[in-house]
N, C-alpha and C positions, 0 to 999 in steps of 0.2 A: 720491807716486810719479808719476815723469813718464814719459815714451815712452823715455827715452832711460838714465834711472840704473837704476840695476840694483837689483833686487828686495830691501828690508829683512826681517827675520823678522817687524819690525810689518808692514808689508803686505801679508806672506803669511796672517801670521796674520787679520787684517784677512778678506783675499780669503776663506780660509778659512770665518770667521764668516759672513757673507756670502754664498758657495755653500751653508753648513750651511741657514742660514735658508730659503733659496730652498727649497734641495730639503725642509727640515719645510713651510712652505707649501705644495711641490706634492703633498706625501704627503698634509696633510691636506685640500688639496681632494679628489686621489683618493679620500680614504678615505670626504668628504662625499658625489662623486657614486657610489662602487659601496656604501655605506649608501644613498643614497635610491632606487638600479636594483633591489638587493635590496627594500626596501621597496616598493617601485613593483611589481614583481615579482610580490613576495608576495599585494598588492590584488587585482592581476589575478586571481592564479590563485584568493583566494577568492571572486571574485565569479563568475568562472567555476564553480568548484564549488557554487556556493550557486546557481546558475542553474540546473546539472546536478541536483543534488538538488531544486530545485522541476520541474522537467520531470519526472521521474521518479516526484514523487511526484501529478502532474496525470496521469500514465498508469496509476498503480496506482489512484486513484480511480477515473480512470473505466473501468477495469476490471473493478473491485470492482462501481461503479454496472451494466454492462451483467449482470454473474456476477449483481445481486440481482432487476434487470429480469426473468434468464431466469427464476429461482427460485421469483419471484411469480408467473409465468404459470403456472408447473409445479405450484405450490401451489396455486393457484386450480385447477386444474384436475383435481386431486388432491383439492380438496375437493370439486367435483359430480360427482365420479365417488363418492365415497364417500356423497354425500346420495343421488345414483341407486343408490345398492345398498341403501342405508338403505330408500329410499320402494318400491323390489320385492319389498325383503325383509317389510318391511311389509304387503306387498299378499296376498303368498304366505301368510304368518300368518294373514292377515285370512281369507284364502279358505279354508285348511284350518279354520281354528275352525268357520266357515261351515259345513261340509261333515261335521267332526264333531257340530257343531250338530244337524243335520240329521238326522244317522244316528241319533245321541240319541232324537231327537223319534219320529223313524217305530219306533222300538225301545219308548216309552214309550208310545204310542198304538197299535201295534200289535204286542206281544211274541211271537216266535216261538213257534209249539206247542209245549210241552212234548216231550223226546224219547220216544219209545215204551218203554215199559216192556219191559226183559229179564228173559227167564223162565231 
């Protein structure tokens, strides 16, 4: 086919093959570069989310960690308050024994008079 004779059905045919081919090559680079933008894509957004989820879970740590900080102070403190009542209540004990101790003793060394006889 020159510039000047006119168009055969082989050389359309021809041209044809030819355009077909061109455009299957440009489909399948398109199709190579929006597979590797989807893929590329997709990288991103998982390493974005795998970012978002270790942030997230470095917040609920150390949230957790200050929530057991407070807990142990509150528990320690919880538990001298309860040894303080332990060792008063102890004390209290100790003292009434004491006291009935006491009353015992002056009862057994010195037993009231007998009451007066009614007639």
């Amino acid at each position: 086919m020159n510039g000047d004779s006119p168009a055969t059905k082989k050389d359309l045919s021809d041209l044809e093959a030819r355009v077909t081919a061109a455009m299957r090559e440009t489909e399948n680079k398109l199709e190579g570069r929006i597979a590797d933008a989807i893929r590329e894509s997709g990288n991103r957004l998982e390493e974005r989310f795998i970012q978002a989820l270790r942030e997230t879970e470095t917040k609920l740590l150390n949230a957790f960690f200050d929530y057991t900080q407070q807990a142990e102070l509150k528990m320690r403190k919880l538990k001298a308050d309860v040894s303080n009542i332990d060792t008063v209540t102890e004390e209290r004990v100790n003292r009434l024994e004491m006291r009935i101790f006491e009353i015992e003793r002056k009862l057994i060394l010195n037993p009231p008079p007998p009451p007066p006889p009614q007639h």
